[in-house]
C-alpha positions as CSV (number, residue, x, y, z in Angstrom):
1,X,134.4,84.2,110.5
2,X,130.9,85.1,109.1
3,X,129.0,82.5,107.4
4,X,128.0,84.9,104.7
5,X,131.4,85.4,103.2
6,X,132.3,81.7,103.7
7,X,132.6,78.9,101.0
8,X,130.7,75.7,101.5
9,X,134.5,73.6,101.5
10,X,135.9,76.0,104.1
11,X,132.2,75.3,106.8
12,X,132.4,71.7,106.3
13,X,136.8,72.2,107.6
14,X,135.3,74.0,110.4
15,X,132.7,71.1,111.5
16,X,135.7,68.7,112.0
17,X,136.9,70.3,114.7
18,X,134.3,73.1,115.8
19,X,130.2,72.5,115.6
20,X,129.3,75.7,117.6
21,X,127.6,78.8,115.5
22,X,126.9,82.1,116.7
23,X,123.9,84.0,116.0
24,X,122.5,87.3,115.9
25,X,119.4,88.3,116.5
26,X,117.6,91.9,116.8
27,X,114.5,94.3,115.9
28,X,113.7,96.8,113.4
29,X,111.5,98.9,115.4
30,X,111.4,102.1,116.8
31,X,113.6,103.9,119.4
32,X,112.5,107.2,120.2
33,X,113.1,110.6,118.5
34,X,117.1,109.9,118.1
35,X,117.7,106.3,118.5
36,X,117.9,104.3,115.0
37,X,115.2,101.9,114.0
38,X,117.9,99.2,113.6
39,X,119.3,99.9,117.0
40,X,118.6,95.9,118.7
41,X,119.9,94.3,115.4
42,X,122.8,96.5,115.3
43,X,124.3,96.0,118.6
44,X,123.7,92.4,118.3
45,X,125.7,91.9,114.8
46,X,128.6,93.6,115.9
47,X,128.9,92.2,119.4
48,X,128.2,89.0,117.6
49,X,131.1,89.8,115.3
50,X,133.0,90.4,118.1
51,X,132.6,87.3,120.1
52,X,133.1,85.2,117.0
53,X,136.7,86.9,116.7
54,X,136.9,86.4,120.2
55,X,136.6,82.5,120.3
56,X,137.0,81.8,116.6
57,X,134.1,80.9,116.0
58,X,131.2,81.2,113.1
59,X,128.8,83.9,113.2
60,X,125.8,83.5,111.1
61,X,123.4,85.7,109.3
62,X,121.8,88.6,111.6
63,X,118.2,87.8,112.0
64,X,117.4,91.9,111.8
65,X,113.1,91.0,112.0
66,X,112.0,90.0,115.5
67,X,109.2,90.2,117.3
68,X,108.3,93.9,118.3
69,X,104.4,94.1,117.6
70,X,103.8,96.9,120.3
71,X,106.5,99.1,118.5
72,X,104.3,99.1,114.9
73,X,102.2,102.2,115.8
74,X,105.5,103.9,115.2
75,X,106.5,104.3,111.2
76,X,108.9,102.1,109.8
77,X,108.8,99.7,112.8
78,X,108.5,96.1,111.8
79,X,107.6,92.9,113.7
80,X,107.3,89.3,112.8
81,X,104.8,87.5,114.7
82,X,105.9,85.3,117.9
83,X,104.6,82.2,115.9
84,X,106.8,83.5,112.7
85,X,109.7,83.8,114.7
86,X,109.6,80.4,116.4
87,X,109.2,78.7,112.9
88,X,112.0,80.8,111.3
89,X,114.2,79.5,114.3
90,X,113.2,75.9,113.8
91,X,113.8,76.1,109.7
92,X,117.3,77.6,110.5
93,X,118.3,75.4,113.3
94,X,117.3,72.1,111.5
95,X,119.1,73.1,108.5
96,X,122.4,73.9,110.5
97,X,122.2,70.6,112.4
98,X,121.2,69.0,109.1
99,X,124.7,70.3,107.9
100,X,126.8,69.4,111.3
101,X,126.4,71.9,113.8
102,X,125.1,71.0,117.2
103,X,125.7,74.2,119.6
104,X,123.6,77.6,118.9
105,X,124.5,80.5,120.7
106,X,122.2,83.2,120.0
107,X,123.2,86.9,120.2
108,X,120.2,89.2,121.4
109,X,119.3,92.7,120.8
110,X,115.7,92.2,121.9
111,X,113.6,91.8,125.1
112,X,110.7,91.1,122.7
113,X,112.3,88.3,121.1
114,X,113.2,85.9,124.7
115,X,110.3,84.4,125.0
116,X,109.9,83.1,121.3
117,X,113.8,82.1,121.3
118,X,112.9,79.6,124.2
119,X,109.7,78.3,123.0
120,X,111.2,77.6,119.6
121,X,114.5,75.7,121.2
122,X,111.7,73.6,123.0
123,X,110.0,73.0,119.3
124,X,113.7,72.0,117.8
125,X,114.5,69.5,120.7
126,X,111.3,68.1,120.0
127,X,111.3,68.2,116.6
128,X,114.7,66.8,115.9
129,X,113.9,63.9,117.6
130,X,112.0,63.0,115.3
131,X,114.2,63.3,112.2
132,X,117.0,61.0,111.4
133,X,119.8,63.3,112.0
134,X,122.9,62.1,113.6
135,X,123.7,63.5,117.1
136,X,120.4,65.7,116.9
137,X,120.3,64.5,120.4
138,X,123.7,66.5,121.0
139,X,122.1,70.0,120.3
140,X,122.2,72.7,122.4
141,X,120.6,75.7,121.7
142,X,121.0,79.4,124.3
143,X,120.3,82.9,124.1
144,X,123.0,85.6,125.2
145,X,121.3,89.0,125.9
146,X,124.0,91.6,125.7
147,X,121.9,94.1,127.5
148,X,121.7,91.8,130.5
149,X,124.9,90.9,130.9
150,X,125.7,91.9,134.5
151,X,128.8,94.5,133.5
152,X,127.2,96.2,131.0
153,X,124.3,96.6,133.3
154,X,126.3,97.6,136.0
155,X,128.3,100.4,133.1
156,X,124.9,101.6,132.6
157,X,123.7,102.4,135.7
158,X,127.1,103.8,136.8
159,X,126.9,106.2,133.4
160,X,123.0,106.6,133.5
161,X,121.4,106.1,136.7
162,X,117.8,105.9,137.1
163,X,117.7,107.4,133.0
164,X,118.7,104.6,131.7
165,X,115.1,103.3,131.2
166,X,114.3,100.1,129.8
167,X,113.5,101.2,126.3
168,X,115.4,103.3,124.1
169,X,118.2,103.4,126.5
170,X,121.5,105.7,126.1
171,X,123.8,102.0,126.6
172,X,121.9,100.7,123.6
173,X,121.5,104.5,121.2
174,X,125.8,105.0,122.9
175,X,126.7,101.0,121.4
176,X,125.1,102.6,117.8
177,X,127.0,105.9,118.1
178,X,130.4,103.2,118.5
179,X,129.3,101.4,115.3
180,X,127.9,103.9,113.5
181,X,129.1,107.7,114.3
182,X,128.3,109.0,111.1
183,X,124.3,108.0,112.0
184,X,124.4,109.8,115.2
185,X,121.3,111.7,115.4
186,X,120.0,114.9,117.8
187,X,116.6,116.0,118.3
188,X,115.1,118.0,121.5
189,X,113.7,115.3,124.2
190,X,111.4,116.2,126.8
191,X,112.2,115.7,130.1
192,X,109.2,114.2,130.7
193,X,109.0,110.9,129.5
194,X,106.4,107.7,130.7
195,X,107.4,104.5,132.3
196,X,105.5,101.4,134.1
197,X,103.0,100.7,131.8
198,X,102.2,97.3,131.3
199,X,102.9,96.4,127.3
200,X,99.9,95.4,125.4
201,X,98.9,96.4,121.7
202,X,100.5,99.0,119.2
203,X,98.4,101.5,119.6
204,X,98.2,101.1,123.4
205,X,101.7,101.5,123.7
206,X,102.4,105.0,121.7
207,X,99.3,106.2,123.8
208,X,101.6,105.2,127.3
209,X,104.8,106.1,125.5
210,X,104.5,109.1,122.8
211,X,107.5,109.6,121.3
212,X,108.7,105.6,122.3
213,X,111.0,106.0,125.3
214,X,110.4,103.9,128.4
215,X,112.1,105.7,130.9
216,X,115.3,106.9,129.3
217,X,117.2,109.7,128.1
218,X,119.5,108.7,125.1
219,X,120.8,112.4,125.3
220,X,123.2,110.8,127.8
221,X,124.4,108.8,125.2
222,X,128.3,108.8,124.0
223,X,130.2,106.8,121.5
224,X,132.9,106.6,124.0
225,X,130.0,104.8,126.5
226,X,129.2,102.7,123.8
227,X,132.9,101.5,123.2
228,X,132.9,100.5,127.1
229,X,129.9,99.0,126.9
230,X,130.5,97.1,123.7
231,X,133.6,95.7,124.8
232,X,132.1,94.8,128.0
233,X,129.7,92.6,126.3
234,X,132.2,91.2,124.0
235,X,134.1,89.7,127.1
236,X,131.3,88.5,128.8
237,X,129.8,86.9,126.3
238,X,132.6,85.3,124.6
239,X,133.1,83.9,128.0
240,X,129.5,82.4,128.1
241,X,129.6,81.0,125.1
242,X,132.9,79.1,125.7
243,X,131.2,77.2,129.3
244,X,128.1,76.6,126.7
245,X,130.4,75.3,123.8
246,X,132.4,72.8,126.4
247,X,129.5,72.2,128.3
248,X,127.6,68.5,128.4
């Protein structure tokens, strides 16, 4: 069920039984020489999409801007700010809860974007306290990272070994190749390739890391990994998000 391609009649059904809402959330920002700028908000709509068949359960709009400053050296790499993000959280969450949902399971693609996802749950608890909402004491807000589920890390290092990296991986370029095989690109990487450095500005970060990997070689990468690995997440996470759902 995705929000989008929902009628207003057919949500306010759902509430009476179900007030839980997935939600994706990714990047548009660089990923190395073959990885595809929409790589995080890729992977997180369609696992997304897959845990909301899963658990039957609404999946709303991908959020495909996060925040990914250090990546905007690179063209086409986009980035809202971390106090952008946490305000774009806060309008969408009071809106939902405004409208009857109380439990908001996000879906992310994005290291970048954890720490702004937990600042602006602490900014809607407080905030909706303050508002006259039914039940906003009720809400429940948690982020899902499908990279750090424990069996897709565990796929990853069994497929990629010390290569996988930690940016521009093969698990995350293989889970694109799955969605998208028609986008699969090739280019010659150098074996060579940086890692360790701490991440500051932009331009600080395409000095340290030249052609934006962080220790990975998506040459390894597979559409058949990324079916494995997708699926992986799927179960894990739909499994999360039921104790979170149930939970008190």
């Amino acid at each position: 069920m995705l929000l989008h391609l929902m009628t207003w009649p057919e949500v306010e059904d759902y509430l009476q039984t179900n007030t839980g809402i997935i939600i994706p959330i990714g990047s548009t920002e660089q990923h190395g020489p073959i990885g595809l700028i929409g790589t995080d908000a890729i992977c997180a709509e369609a696992i997304a999409k897959g845990v909301g068949e899963q658990t039957q359960t609404i999946v709303g709009p991908t959020i495909n801007v996060g925040m990914a400053l250090h990546h905007t050296a690179f063209p086409g790499s986009m980035s809202l700010r971390p106090s952008t993000l946490i305000q774009v959280i806060l309008d969408y969450l009071t809106h939902l809860t405004q409208a009857g949902f109380t439990r908001y399971f996000f879906i992310n693609g994005h290291g970048g974007n954890i720490s702004p996802l937990k600042a602006a749950f602490s900014e809607t608890y407080y905030h909706l306290s303050t508002l006259n909402i039914p039940h906003s004491d009720r809400i429940r807000a948690k982020v899902g990272n499908w990279f750090m589920c424990r069996s897709v890390y565990q796929k990853a290092k069994e497929l990629y070994g010390d290569q996988e990296g930690s940016h521009a991986t093969p698990s995350e370029v293989a889970v694109t190749q799955f969605i998208y095989p028609e986008s699969i690109k090739k280019a010659p990487l150098s074996p060579d390739v940086n890692s360790g450095y701490p991440i500051y500005g932009a331009e600080d970060f395409r000095t340290h890391y030249p052609d934006g990997r962080m220790g990975s070689n998506p040459a390894l990468a597979t559409p058949e990994h990324g079916q494995q690995l997708y699926e992986l997440a799927v179960k894990e996470l739909s499994e999360s998000y039921l104790k979170f759902l149930h939970a008190d």
